[in-house]
N, C-alpha and C positions, 0 to 999 in steps of 0.2 A: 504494500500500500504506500504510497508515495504520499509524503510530508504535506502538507500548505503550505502555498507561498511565503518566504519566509516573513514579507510584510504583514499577514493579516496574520499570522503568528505571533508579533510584536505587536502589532494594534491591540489583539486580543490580552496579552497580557499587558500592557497598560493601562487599560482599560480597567482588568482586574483589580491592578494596584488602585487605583483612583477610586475608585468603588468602591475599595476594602479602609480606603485613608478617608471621606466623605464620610462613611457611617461611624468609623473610629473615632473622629473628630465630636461628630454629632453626639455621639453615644459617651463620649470622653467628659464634652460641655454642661449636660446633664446633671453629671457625677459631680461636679467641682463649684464651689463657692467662689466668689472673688468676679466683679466686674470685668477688671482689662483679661482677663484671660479667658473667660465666658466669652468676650467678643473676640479675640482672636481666634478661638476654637472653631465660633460663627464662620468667620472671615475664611477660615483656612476647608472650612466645609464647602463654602459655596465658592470658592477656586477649585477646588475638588470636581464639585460639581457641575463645574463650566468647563473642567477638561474633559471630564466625560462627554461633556457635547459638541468638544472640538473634535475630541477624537473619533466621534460616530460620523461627523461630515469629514472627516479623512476618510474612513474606512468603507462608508460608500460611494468614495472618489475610487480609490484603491480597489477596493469588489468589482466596481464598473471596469476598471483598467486591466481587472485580473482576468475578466472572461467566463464562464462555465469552467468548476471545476469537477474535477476526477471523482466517481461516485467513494462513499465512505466505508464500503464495507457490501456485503449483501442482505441487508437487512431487509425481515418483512414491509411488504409496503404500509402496514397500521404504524409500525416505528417509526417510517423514514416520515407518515406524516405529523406524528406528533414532535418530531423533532422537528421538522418544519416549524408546525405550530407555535414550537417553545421558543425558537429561535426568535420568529418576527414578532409574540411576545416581549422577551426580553430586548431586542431591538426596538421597539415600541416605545418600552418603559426607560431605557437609556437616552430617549429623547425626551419622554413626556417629563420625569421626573426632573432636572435639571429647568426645562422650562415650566413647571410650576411651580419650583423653588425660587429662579428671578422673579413671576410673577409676583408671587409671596413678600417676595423683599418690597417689589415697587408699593403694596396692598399697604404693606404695615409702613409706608414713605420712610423705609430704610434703603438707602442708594448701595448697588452691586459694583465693587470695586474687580478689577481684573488687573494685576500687576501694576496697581498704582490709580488705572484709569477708570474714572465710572461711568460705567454702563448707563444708556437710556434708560429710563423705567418703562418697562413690559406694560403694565395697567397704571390707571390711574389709582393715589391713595385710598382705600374704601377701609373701613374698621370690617365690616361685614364681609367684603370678597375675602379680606385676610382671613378671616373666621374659617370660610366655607377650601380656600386655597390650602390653609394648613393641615386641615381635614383629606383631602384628594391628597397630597403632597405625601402623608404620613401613610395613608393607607395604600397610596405608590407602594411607596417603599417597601412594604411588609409583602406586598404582593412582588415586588421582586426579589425580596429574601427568598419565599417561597418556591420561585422559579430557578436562582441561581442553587437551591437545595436539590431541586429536581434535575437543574443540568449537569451538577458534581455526581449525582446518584446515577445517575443513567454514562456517566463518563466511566466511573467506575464500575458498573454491571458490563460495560463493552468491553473495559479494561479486564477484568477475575472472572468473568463469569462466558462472556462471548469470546473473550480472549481475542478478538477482531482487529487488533491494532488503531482503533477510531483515538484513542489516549495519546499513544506514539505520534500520532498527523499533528497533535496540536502542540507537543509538547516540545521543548528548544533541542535544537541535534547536538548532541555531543559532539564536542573539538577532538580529535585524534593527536 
């Protein structure tokens, strides 16, 4: 079975990390007392979270340039559509999420900083869109825990169980 390109290899695990550092953040800010670092934690979530959205308008730059790739394996076709499914799923939500999280920010008239620079506000101020935005934003989120639970599980069943090499495609090649 032949690797992935090795760019949507790299896109794919960036992604990851930014993912994994977003909700650490979020989940970290939470935990902790103390004003300036509650807002840094903020801040460093929603860069997080704006890389996540740079990097999906790469990677459907990158997909489109890469072509039809090589099937995955012989999986039943009930598999290959729910992996379908799950994929444009979590593709879905790695865009929805981040743009409901700027919205969020403009809602509660807190401006989204990007490397210094601040972003347009998405909506106008509203105390109520914010209400209803944190609510979607939050239950986002859980609902791609959920999916990135089911894409590790199903990574791992092709991995021990189909033994299919589907794990090895995504995973970085070892240097000789």
């Amino acid at each position: 079975m032949t690797p992935l390109p090795r760019r949507l290899r790299v896109l794919h695990w960036l992604t990851v990390i930014c993912v994994v550092m977003a909700a650490a953040f979020i989940l970290t800010r939470d935990q902790l007392d103390g004003r300036n670092v509650r807002l840094w934690l903020l801040e460093g979530h929603r860069h997080f979270g704006l890389f996540v959205l740079a990097l999906f308008a790469v990677r459907v730059f990158v997909r489109l340039r890469v072509g039809k790739l090589s099937p995955s394996g012989e999986s039943p076709w009930p598999m290959r559509a729910a992996a379908g499914l799950t994929h444009i799923a979590l593709y879905a939500l790695l865009v929805t999420l981040p743009l409901l999280g700027w919205a969020l920010s403009s809602a509660e008239g807190k401006p989204v900083h990007l490397f210094g620079v601040t972003l347009p506000n998405f909506v106008a101020a509203d105390e109520d869109l914010a209400d209803t935005l944190q609510t979607w934003h939050l239950n986002a989120a859980w609902v791609l825990l959920g999916l990135v639970c089911l894409h590790i599980a199903a990574a791992l069943w092709h991995h021990f169980v189909m033994r299919d090499g589907v794990l090895r495609r995504m995973w970085p090649k070892r240097r000789r």
